[in-house]
Biotite code that builds the C-alpha atoms (Angstrom):
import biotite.structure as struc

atoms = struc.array([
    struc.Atom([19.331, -12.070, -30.337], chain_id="A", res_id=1, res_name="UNK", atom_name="CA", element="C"),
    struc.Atom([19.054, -16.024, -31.217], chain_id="A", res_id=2, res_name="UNK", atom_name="CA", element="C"),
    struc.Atom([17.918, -14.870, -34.403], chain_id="A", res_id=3, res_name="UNK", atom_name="CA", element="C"),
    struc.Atom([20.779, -13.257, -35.388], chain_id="A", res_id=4, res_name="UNK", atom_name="CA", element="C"),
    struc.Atom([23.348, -16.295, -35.103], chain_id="A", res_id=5, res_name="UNK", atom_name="CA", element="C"),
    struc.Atom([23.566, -17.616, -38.580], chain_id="A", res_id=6, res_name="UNK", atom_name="CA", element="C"),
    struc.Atom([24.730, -21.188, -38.618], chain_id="A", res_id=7, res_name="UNK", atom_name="CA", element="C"),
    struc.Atom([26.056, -22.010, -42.034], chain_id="A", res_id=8, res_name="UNK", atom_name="CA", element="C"),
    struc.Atom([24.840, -25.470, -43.381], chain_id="A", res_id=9, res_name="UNK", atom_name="CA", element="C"),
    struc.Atom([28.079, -28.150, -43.878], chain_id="A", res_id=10, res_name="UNK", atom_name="CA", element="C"),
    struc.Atom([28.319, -28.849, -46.896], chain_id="A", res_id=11, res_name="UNK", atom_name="CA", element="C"),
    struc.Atom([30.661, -31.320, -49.234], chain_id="A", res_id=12, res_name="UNK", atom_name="CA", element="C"),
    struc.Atom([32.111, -33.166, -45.697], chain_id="A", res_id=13, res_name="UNK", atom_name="CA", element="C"),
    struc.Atom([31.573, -36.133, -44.457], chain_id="A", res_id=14, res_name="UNK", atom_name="CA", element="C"),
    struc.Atom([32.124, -38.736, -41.911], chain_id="A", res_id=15, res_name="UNK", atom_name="CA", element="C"),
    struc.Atom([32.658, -42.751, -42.574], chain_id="A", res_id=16, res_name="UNK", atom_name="CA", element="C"),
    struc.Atom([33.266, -45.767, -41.606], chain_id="A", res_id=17, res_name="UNK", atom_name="CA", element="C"),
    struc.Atom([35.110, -47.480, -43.861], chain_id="A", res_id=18, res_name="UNK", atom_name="CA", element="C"),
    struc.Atom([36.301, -51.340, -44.291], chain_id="A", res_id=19, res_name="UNK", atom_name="CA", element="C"),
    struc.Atom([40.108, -51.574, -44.763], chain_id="A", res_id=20, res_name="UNK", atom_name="CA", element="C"),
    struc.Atom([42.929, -54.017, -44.283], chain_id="A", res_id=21, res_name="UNK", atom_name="CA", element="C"),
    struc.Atom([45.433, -53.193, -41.580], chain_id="A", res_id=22, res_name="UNK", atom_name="CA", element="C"),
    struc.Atom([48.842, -52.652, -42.881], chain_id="A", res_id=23, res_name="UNK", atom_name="CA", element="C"),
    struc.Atom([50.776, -54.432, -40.355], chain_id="A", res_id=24, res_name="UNK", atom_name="CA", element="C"),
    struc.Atom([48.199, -57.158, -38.844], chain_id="A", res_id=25, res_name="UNK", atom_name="CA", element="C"),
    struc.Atom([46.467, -57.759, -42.805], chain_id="A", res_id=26, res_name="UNK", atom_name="CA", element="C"),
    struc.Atom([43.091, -58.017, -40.827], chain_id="A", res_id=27, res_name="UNK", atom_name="CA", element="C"),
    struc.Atom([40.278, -56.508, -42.712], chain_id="A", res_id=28, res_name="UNK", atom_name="CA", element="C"),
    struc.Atom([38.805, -53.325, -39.800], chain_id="A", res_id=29, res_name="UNK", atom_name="CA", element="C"),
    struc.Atom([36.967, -50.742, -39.533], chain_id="A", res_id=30, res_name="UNK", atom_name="CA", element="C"),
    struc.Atom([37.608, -46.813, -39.613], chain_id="A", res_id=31, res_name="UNK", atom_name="CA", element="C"),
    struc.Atom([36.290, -43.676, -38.734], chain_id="A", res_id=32, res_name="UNK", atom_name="CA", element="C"),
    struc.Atom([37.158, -40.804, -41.650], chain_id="A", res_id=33, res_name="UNK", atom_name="CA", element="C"),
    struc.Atom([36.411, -37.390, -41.760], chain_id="A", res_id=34, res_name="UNK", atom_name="CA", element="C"),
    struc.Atom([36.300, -36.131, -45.568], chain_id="A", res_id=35, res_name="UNK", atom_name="CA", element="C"),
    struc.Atom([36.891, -32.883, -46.940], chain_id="A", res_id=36, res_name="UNK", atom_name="CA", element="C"),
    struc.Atom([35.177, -32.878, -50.502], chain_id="A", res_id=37, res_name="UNK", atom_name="CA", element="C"),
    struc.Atom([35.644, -28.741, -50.681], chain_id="A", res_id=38, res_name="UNK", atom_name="CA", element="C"),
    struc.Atom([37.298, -26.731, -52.661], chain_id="A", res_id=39, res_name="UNK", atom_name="CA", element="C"),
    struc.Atom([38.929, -25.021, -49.372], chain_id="A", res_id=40, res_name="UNK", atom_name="CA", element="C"),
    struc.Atom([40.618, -26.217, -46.567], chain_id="A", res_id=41, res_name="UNK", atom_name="CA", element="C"),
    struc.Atom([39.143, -26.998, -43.010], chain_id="A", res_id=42, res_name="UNK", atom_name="CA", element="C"),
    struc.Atom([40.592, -25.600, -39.654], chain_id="A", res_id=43, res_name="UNK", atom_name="CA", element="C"),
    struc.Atom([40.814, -26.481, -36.297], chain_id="A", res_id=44, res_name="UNK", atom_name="CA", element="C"),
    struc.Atom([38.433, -29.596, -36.534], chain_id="A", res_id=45, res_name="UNK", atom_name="CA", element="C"),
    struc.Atom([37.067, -30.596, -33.318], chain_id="A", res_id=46, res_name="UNK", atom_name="CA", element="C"),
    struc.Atom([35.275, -34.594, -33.207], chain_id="A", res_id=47, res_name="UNK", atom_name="CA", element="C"),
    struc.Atom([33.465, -35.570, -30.370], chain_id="A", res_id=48, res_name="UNK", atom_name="CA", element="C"),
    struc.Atom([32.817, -39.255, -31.021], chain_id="A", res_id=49, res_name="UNK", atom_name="CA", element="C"),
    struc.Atom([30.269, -41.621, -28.480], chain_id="A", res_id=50, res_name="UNK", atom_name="CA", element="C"),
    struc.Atom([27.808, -44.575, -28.819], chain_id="A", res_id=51, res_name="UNK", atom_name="CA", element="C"),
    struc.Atom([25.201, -45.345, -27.301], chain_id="A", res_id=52, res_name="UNK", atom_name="CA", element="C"),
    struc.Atom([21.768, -47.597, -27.683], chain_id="A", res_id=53, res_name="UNK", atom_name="CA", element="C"),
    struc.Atom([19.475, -48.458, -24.688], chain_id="A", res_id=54, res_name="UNK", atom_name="CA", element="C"),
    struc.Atom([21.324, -49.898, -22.104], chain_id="A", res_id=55, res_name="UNK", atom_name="CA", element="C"),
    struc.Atom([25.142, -48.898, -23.271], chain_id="A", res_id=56, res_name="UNK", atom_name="CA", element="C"),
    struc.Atom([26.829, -45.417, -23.974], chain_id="A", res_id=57, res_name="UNK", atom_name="CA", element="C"),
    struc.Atom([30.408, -44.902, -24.439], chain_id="A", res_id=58, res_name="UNK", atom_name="CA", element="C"),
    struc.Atom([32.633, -42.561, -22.923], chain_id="A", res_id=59, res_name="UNK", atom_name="CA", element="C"),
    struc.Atom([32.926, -39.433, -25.455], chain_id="A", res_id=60, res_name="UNK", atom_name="CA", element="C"),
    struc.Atom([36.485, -39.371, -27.247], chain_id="A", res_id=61, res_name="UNK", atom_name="CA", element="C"),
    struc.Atom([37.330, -36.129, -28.303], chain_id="A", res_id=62, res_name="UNK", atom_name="CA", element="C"),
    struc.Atom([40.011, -35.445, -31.070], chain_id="A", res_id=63, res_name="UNK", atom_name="CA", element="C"),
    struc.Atom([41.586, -32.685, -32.963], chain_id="A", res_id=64, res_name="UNK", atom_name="CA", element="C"),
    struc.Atom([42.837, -31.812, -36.416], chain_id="A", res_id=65, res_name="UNK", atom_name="CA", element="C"),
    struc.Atom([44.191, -28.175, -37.066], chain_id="A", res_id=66, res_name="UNK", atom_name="CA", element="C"),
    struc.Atom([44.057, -28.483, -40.815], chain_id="A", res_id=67, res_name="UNK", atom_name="CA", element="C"),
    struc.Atom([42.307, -30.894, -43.662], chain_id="A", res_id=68, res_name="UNK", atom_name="CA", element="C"),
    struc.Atom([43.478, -29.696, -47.084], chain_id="A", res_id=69, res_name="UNK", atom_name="CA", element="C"),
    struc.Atom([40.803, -29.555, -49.440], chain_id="A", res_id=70, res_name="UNK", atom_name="CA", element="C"),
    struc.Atom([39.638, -33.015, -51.585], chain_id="A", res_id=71, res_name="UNK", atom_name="CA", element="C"),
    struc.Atom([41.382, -35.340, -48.914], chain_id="A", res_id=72, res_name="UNK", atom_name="CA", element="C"),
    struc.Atom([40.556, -37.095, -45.529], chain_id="A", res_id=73, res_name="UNK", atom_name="CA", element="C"),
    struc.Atom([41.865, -38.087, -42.026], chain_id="A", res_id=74, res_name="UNK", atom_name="CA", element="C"),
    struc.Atom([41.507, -40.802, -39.959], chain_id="A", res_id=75, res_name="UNK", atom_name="CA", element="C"),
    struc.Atom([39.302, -40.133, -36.675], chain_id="A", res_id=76, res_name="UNK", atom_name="CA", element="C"),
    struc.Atom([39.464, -43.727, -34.797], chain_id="A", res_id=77, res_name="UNK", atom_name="CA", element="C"),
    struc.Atom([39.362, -47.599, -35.008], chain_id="A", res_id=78, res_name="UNK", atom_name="CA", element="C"),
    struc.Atom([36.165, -49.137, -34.643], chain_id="A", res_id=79, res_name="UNK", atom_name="CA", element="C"),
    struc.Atom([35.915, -51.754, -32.454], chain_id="A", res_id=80, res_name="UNK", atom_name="CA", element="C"),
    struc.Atom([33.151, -54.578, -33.459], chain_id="A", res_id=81, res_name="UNK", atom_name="CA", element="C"),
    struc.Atom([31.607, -54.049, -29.958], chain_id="A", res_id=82, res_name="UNK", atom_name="CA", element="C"),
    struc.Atom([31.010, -50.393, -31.267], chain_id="A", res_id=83, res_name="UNK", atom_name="CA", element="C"),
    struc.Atom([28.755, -51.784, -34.265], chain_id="A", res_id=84, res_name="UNK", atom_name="CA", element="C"),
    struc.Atom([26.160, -52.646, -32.248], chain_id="A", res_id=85, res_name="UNK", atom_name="CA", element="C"),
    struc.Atom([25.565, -49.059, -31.383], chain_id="A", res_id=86, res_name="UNK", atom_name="CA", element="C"),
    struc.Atom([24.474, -46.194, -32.471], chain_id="A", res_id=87, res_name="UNK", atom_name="CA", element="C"),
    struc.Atom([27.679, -43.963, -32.814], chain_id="A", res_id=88, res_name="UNK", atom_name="CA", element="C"),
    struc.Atom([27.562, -40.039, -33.204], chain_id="A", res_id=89, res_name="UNK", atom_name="CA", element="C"),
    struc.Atom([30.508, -38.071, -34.405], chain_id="A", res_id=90, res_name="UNK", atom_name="CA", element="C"),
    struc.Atom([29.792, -34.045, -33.492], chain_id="A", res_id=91, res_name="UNK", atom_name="CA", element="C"),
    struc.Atom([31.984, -32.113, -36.138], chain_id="A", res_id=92, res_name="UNK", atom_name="CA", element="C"),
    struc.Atom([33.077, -28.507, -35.596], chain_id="A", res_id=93, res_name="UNK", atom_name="CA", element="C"),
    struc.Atom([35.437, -26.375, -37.801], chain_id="A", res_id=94, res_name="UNK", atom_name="CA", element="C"),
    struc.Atom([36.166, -23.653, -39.701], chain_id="A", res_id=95, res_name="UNK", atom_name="CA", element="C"),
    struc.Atom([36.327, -22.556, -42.824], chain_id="A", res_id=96, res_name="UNK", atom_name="CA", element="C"),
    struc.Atom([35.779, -19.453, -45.068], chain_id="A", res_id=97, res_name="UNK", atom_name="CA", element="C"),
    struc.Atom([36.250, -17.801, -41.977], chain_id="A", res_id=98, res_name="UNK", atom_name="CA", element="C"),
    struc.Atom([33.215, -19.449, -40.369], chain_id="A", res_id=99, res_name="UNK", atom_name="CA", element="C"),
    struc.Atom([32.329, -21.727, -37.896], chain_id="A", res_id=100, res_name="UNK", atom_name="CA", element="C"),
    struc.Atom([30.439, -24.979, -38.885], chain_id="A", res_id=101, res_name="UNK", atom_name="CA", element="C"),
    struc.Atom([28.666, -27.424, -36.576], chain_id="A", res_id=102, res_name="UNK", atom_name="CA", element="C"),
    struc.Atom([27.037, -30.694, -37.670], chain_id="A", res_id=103, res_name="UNK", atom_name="CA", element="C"),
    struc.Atom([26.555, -34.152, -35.974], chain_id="A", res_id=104, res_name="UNK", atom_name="CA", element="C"),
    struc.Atom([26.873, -37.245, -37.827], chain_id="A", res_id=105, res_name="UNK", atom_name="CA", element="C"),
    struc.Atom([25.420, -40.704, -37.186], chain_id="A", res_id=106, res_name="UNK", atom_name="CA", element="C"),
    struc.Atom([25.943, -43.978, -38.014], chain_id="A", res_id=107, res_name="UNK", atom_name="CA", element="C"),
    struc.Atom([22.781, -46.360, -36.586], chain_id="A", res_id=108, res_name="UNK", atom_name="CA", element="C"),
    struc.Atom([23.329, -49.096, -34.539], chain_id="A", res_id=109, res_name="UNK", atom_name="CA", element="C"),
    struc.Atom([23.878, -52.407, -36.863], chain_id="A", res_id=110, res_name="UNK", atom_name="CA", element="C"),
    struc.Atom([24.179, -50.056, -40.016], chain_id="A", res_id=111, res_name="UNK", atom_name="CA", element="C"),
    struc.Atom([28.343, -51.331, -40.034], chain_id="A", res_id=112, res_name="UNK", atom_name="CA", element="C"),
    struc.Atom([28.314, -54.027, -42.082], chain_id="A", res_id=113, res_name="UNK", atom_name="CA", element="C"),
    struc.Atom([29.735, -54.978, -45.113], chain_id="A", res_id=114, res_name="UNK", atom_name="CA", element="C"),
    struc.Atom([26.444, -56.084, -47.224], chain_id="A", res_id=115, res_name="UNK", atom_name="CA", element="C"),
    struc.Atom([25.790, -51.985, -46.911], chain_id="A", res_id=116, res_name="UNK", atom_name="CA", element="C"),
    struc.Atom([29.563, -51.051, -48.530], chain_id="A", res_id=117, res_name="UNK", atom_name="CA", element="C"),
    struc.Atom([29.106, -48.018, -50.922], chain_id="A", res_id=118, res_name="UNK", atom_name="CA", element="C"),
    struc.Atom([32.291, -46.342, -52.765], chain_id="A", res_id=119, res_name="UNK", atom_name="CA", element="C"),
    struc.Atom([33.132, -43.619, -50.685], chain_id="A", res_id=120, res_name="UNK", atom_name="CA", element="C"),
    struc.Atom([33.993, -39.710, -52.078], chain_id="A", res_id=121, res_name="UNK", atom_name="CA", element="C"),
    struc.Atom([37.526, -38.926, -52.362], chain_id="A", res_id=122, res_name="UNK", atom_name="CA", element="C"),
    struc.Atom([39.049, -42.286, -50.999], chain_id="A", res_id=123, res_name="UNK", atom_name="CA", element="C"),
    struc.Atom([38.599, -44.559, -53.837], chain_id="A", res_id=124, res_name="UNK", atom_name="CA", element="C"),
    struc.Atom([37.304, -46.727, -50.936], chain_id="A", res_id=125, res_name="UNK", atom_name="CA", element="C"),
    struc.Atom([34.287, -48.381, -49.778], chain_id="A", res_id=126, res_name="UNK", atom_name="CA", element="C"),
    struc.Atom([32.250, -48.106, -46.938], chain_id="A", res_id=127, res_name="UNK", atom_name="CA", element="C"),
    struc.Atom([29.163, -46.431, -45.197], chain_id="A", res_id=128, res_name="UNK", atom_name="CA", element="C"),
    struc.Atom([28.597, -43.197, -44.961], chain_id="A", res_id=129, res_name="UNK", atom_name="CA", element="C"),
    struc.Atom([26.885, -41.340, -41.980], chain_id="A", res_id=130, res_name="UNK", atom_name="CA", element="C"),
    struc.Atom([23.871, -39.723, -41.595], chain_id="A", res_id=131, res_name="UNK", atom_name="CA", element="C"),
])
C-alpha cells in the first residue's frame, strides 16, 4: 500500500533568508521567503517553521498562504539574530498541478551571515538559500 503513494519531487521553489533594509526602521534584517520559480501557481501553502540546536528548540510557527502566483515570492517571517544561531527548518506543503508536494528546508545553524550572500532567484535580491 506504501508503495503506491507517489510523492512528487518539489521542484523550482525555494525557501530564503534574505538580508533587507526595513522600510520604516532603515535597519538592515533578515527574512524568511518562500519562492515560486514555476511556471504555475502554488495553493494552499502550509510552513511549519522551528529551530533548534543542542540545548534550544523553538516553538513551531505555523503559517498559511492560499495562493503564490507563479515567478514571485512571499514573505514567511522576521528572523530574529537569536534565531541565527540555530539550525532553522521550514516544512513546506502545497499544491499544485493538482498534487500535493511536501519538502523540508534547512538553513544550518551559523549559515545566516552576510559573508555567505548569494543573488537570490526571482527577487533581484541577495541572500542564502536553504538546503
Amino acid at each position: 500500500m506504501r508503495k503506491d503513494i507517489k510523492i512528487p519531487e518539489v521542484k523550482d521553489v525555494y525557501v530564503a533568508a534574505v538580508y533587507e533594509q526595513h522600510p520604516e526602521y532603515k535597519t538592515m534584517d533578515w527574512n524568511a521567503y518562500i519562492i515560486n520559480d514555476r511556471k504555475d501557481p502554488l495553493e494552499m501553502i502550509l510552513i511549519v517553521t522551528s529551530g533548534s540546536n543542542e540545548k534550544q528548540i523553538t516553538p513551531a510557527m505555523r503559517h498559511s498562504i492560499k495562493l503564490l502566483p507563479a515567478k514571485y515570492f512571499a514573505k514567511i517571517e522576521f528572523l530574529q539574530e537569536k534565531l541565527l544561531k540555530l539550525d532553522n527548518k521550514f516544512s513546506v506543503t502545497f499544491f499544485a498541478d493538482d498534487k500535493m508536494y511536501e519538502r523540508t528546508f534547512t538553513l544550518p545553524q551559523n549559515s545566516i551571515r552576510e559573508s555567505a550572500l548569494t543573488e537570490i532567484p526571482i527577487m533581484n535580491l541577495k541572500g542564502i538559500l536553504a538546503d
